[in-house]
C-alpha positions in Angstrom: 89.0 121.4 68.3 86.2 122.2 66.1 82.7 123.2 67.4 81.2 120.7 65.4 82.7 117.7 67.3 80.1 118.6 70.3 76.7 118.7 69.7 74.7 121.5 71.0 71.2 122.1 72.6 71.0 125.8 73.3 69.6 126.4 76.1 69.1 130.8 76.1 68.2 132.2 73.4 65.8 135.5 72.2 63.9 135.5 68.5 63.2 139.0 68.4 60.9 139.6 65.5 59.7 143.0 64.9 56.4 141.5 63.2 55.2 141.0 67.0 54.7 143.3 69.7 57.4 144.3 71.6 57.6 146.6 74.6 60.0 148.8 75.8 61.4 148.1 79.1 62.9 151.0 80.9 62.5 153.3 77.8 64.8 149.9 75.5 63.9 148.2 72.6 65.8 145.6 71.5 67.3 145.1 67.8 65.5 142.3 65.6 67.4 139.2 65.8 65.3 136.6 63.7 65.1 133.0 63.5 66.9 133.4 60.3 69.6 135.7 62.2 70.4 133.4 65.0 70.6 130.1 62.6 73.2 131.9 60.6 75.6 133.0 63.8 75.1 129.6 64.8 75.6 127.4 61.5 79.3 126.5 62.6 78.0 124.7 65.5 76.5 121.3 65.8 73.1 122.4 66.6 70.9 120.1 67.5 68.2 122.3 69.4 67.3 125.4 72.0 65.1 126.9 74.0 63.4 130.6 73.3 63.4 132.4 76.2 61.0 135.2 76.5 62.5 138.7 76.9 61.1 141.5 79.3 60.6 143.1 75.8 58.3 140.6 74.9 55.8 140.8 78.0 53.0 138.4 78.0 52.9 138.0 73.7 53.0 134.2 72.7 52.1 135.2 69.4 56.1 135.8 68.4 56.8 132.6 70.7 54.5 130.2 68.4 55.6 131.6 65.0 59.5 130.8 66.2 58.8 127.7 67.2 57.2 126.9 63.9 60.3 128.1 61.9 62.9 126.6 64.5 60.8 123.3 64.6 60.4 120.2 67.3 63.9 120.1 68.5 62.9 123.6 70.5 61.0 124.3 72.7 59.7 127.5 74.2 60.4 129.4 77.5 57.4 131.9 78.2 56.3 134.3 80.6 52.6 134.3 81.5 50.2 135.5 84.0 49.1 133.9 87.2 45.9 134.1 85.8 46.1 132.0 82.4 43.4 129.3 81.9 44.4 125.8 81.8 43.4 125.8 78.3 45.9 128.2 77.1 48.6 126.7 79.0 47.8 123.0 77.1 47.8 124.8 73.9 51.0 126.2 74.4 52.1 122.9 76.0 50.8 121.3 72.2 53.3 123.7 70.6 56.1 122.8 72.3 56.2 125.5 75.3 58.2 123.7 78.2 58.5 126.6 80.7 57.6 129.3 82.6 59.7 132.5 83.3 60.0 134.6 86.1 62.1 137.6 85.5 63.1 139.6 88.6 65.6 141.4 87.1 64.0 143.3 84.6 60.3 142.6 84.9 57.8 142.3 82.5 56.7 138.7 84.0 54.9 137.7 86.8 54.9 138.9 90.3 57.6 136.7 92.4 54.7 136.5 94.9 53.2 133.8 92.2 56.6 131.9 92.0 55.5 129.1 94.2 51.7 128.7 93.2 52.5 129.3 89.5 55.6 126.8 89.5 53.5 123.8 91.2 50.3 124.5 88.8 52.1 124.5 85.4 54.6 121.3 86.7 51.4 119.5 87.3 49.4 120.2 84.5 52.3 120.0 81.7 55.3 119.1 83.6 56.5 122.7 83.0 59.3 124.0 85.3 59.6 127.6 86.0 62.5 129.8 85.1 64.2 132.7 87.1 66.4 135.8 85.5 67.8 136.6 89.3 70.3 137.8 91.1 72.2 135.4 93.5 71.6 138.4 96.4 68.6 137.4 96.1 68.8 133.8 96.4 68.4 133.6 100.0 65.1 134.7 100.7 63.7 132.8 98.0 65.6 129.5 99.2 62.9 127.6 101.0 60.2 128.3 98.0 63.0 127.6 95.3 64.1 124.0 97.3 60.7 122.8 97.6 59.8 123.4 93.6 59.3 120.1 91.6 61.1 122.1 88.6 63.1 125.2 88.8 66.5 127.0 86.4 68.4 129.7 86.9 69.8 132.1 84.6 73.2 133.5 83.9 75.1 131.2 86.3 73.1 133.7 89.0 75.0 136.9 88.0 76.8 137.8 90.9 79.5 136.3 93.9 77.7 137.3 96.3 75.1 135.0 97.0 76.8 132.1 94.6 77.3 129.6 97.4 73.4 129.9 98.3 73.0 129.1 94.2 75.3 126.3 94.6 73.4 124.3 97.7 70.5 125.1 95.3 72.2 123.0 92.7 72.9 120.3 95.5 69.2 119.9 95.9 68.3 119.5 92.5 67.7 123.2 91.1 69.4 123.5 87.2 72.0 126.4 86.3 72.0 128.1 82.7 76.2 128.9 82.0 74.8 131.8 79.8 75.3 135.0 80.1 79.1 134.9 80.3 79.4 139.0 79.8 77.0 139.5 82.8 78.8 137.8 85.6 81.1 139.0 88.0 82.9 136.2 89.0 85.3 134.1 87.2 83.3 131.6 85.3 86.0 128.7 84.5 85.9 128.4 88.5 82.4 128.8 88.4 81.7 126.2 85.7 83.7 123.6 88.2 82.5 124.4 91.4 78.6 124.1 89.9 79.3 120.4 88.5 81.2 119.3 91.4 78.0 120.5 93.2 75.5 118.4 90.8 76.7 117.1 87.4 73.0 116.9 86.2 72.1 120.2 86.6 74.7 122.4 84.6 73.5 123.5 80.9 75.3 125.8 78.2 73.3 128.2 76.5 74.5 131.4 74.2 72.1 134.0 75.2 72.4 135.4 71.9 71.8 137.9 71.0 72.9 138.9 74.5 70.6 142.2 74.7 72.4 144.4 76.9 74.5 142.4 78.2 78.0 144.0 78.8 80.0 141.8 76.6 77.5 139.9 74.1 78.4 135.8 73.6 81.2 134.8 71.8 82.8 131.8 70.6 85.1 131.2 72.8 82.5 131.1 75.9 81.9 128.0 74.0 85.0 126.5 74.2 85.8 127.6 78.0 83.2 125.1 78.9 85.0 122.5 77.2 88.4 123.8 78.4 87.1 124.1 82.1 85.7 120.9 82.5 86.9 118.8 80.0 85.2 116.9 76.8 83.0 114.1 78.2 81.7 116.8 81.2 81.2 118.9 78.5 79.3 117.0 76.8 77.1 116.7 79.8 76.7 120.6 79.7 76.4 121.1 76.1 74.1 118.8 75.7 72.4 116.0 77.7 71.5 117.8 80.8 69.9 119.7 78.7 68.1 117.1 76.3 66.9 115.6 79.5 65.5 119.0 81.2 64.0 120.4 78.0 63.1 117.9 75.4 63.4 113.9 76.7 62.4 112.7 74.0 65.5 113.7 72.3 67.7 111.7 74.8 69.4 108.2 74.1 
C-alpha cells in the first residue's frame, strides 16, 4: 500500500509561526512548525487539503491564521477561536478568507468560555454556516449532551480522549455530531476498535486528521496511524474517513 493511493484532506493540523504572537499556556510554548514544515512531513501523501486548527497558544490571533491560509491556499480552510463578542464584520472577513470554524477548547483554554457554546455555535452557523469545534474530554460529554445534540454543526477532537464517557460521544455521532480520529497518542482506548464502533455508529461523520505537529501529545502522529485507519476499516470506508466526510464538512465545493 502506498499513501499516495488515498487521497487526503487533513482534518487537524497547527501552523505555528513564530512571526505571530504566541502565548504561553501553562508556562508552554510550542516549537515553530511552519507551513513549509508541515508540507514537507506530508509530501509522501496524497494531499489534497486541511484544516488549521487554532492552538491554546495561539489565543484569539487570526493574524498567523490568514497568512497560512494564504501560503496553504483554497483547498484549506481555517479553524479559529474567537470571542463571543466579535462583530459580524470580522466573522464575514474571516469567512472571505476561508475560515470554516469556530473552536472551543475546554481542555487547555485559551478560547471561549463553554458558557458561549450554544449562542456562539447558532450565531456563526447562521451567519457563515460555520460549525463549532470542541478539544474535550468524553467525561465531559454528558453534561454538555442536550446543548451539543441540538447544534446545527458541531466536531469533536481526538476521537474524545478518553473510555469513559465514549459511548455518550458515540450516541453523539448517531445524531449527527462529526468525530476527528486525530490525536492517536492521546487516547486511552484502543483506537482500531474505536475507529469501527464510531462508523458503525454514523458513516458520515468519521474524519482522519494528523494533528501534526502533535504538541504535547504523548506519542506525536505517525505514519502508521495512517494506515490503521485503512487497516481497521478497510479501503473504500477509508476513503470515507480520509477524505469525503471531510470534503463535505469542511470545503463542499471540493466534493464530486
Amino acid at each position: 500500500m502506498s499513501f499516495k493511493d488515498f487521497k487526503l484532506f487533513d482534518t487537524h493540523l497547527h501552523i505555528i509561526d513564530n512571526k505571530f504572537p504566541l502565548i504561553p499556556n501553562n508556562g508552554y510554548l510550542p516549537d515553530a512548525f511552519t507551513c513549509e514544515d508541515y508540507l514537507d512531513r506530508m509530501k509522501e501523501y496524497n494531499l489534497v487539503g486541511g484544516s488549521i486548527v487554532s492552538g491554546s497558544f495561539q489565543a484569539f490571533d487570526q493574524t498567523y491564521l490568514v497568512n497560512a491560509l494564504k501560503i496553504l491556499g483554497p483547498s484549506f480552510v481555517g479553524v479559529t477561536q474567537l470571542p463571543a463578542s466579535v462583530s459580524d464584520e470580522e466573522l464575514l472577513e474571516l469567512n472571505s478568507v476561508g475560515v470554516r470554524a469556530v473552536r472551543f477548547n475546554l481542555k487547555r483554554g485559551g478560547s471561549e468560555e463553554v458558557k458561549y457554546l450554544d449562542s456562539v455555535a447558532r450565531r456563526v452557523h447562521e451567519l457563515a454556516g460555520w460549525h463549532v469545534e470542541l478539544y474535550v474530554d468524553s467525561r465531559e460529554l454528558t453534561s454538555l449532551y442536550d446543548t451539543l445534540a441540538a447544534l446545527p454543526s458541531v466536531s469533536v477532537d481526538h476521537l474524545g480522549l478518553s473510555k469513559e464517557g465514549f459511548s455518550t460521544l458515540l450516541k453523539l455521532v448517531e445524531r449527527g455530531v462529526y468525530v476527528k480520529a486525530t490525536g492517536f497518542g492521546r487516547v486511552d482506548f484502543d483506537v482500531r476498535t474505536a475507529l469501527q464502533n464510531l462508523y458503525a455508529a454514523n458513516p458520515d461523520a468519521l474524519m482522519f486528521g494528523t494533528d501534526l505537529p502533535s504538541t504535547r501529545a504523548q506519542r506525536p502522529y505517525e505514519d502508521s496511524d495512517f494506515a490503521l485507519v485503512i487497516e481497521a476499516l478497510d479501503s473504500e470506508k477509508a476513503i470515507k474517513v480520509l477524505y469525503e466526510n471531510a470534503v463535505n464538512f469542511y470545503h463542499p465545493a471540493m466534493s464530486g
